[in-house]
C-alpha positions as CSV (number, residue, x, y, z in Angstrom):
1,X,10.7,-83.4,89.4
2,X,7.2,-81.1,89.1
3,X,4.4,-83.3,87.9
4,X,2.1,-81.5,85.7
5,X,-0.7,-79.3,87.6
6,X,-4.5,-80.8,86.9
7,X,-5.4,-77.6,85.4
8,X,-2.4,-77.8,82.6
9,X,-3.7,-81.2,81.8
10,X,-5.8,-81.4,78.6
11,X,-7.6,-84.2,76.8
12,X,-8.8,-84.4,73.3
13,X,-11.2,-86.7,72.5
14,X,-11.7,-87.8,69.0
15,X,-12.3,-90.7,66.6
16,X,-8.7,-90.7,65.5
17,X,-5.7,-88.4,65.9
18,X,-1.9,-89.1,63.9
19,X,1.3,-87.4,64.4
20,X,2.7,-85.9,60.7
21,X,6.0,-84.9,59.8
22,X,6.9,-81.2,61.4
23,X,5.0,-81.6,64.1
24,X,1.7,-81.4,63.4
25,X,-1.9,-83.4,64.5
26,X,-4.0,-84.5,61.8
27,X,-7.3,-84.6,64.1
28,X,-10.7,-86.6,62.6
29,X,-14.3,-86.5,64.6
30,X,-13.4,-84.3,67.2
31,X,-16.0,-83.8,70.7
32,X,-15.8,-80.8,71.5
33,X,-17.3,-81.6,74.9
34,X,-16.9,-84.5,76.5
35,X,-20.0,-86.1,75.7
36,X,-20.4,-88.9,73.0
37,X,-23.8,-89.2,71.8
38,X,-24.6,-92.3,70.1
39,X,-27.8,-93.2,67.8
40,X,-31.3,-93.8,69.1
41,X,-31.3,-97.2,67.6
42,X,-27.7,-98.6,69.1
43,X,-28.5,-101.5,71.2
44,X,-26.4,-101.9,74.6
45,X,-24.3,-104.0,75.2
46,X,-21.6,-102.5,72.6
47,X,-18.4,-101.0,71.7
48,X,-16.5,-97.6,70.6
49,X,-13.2,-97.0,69.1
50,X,-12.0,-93.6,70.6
51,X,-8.7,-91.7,70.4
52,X,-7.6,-89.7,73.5
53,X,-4.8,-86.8,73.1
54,X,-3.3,-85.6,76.3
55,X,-1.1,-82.9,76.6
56,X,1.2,-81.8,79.4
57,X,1.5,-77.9,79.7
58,X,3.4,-78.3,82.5
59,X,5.6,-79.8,85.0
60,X,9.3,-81.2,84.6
61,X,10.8,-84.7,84.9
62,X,10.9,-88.0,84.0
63,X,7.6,-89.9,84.0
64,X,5.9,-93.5,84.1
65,X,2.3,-94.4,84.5
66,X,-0.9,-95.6,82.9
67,X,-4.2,-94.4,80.9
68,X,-7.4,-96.6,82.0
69,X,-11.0,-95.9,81.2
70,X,-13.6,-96.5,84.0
71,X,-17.0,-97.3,83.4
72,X,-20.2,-95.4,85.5
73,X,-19.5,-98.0,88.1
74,X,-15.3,-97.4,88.6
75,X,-15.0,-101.0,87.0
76,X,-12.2,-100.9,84.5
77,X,-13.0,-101.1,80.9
78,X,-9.0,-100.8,79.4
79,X,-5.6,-99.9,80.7
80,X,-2.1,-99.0,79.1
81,X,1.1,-98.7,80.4
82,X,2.7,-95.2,79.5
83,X,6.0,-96.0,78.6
84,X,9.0,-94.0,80.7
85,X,9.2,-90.3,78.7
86,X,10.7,-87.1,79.9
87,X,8.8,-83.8,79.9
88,X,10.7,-80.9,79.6
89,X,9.7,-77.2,81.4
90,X,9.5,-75.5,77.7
91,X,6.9,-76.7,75.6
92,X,4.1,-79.4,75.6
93,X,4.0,-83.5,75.9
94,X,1.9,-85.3,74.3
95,X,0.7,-88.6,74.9
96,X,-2.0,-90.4,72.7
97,X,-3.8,-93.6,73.1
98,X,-5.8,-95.0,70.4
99,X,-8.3,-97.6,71.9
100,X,-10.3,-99.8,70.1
101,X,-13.6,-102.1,71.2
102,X,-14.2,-100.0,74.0
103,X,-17.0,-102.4,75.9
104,X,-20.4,-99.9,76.4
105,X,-22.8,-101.9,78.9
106,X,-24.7,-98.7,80.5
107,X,-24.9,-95.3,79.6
108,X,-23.4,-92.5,81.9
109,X,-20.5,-90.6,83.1
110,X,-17.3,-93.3,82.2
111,X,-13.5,-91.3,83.4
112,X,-10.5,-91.3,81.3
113,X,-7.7,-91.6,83.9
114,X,-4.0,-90.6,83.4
115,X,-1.9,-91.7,85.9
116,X,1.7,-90.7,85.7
117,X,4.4,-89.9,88.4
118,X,1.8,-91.1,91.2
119,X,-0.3,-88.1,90.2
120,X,-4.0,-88.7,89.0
121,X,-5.7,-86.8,85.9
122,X,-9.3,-87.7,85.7
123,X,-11.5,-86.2,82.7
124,X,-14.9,-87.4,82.7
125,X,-16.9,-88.7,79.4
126,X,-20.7,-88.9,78.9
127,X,-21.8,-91.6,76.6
128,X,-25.8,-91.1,76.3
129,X,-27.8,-91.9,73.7
């Protein structure tokens, strides 16, 4: 078993991302960066609905884990299990996690966090407005 190197670990974010038939992504309100900025006139405390695309480019083995998202103070907002999948050496995994309500209390720097095969992949997300 090889877990996946940090560097071979990407995240999309986006407002919504679905598998199609033969294998491809149908991708709506992509961020380019990781930085979300929300309206002048959005009052805090609130919520987002985000979708979160990982994908494996490496690494070989059979893997268990979790996705959590960590607010600017490391105080967890939402976690979900990663059910057991295998990733094999040719090709990609993908893993997606559609989360709504995500609770906004402060702006800053929040982490999404994969954790899978007792490695960490931490991909940090600026919500400013």
């Amino acid at each position: 078993m090889a877990l996946p190197s940090d560097t071979h670990v990407e995240m999309l974010l986006c407002d919504d991302v679905r598998f199609t038939p033969g294998g491809k992504l149908d991708i709506t309100g992509y961020f380019p960066i990781p930085e979300i900025q929300l309206a002048s006139d959005v009052q805090l405390p609130g919520a987002i609905n985000l979708s979160f695309l990982f994908i494996l480019r490496d690494g070989e083995g059979t893997f268990r884990g979790s996705f959590r998202i960590l607010d600017p103070l490391g105080g967890e907002l939402h976690r979900h299990e990663v059910v057991e999948f295998t990733k094999r050496t040719a090709g990609p995994h993908l893993i997606m996690f559609k989360v709504n309500s995500i609770p906004i209390a402060r702006w800053g720097s929040f982490t999404a966090l994969l954790e899978i095969g007792g490695g960490e992949y931490r991909r940090p997300i600026r919500v400013s407005q």
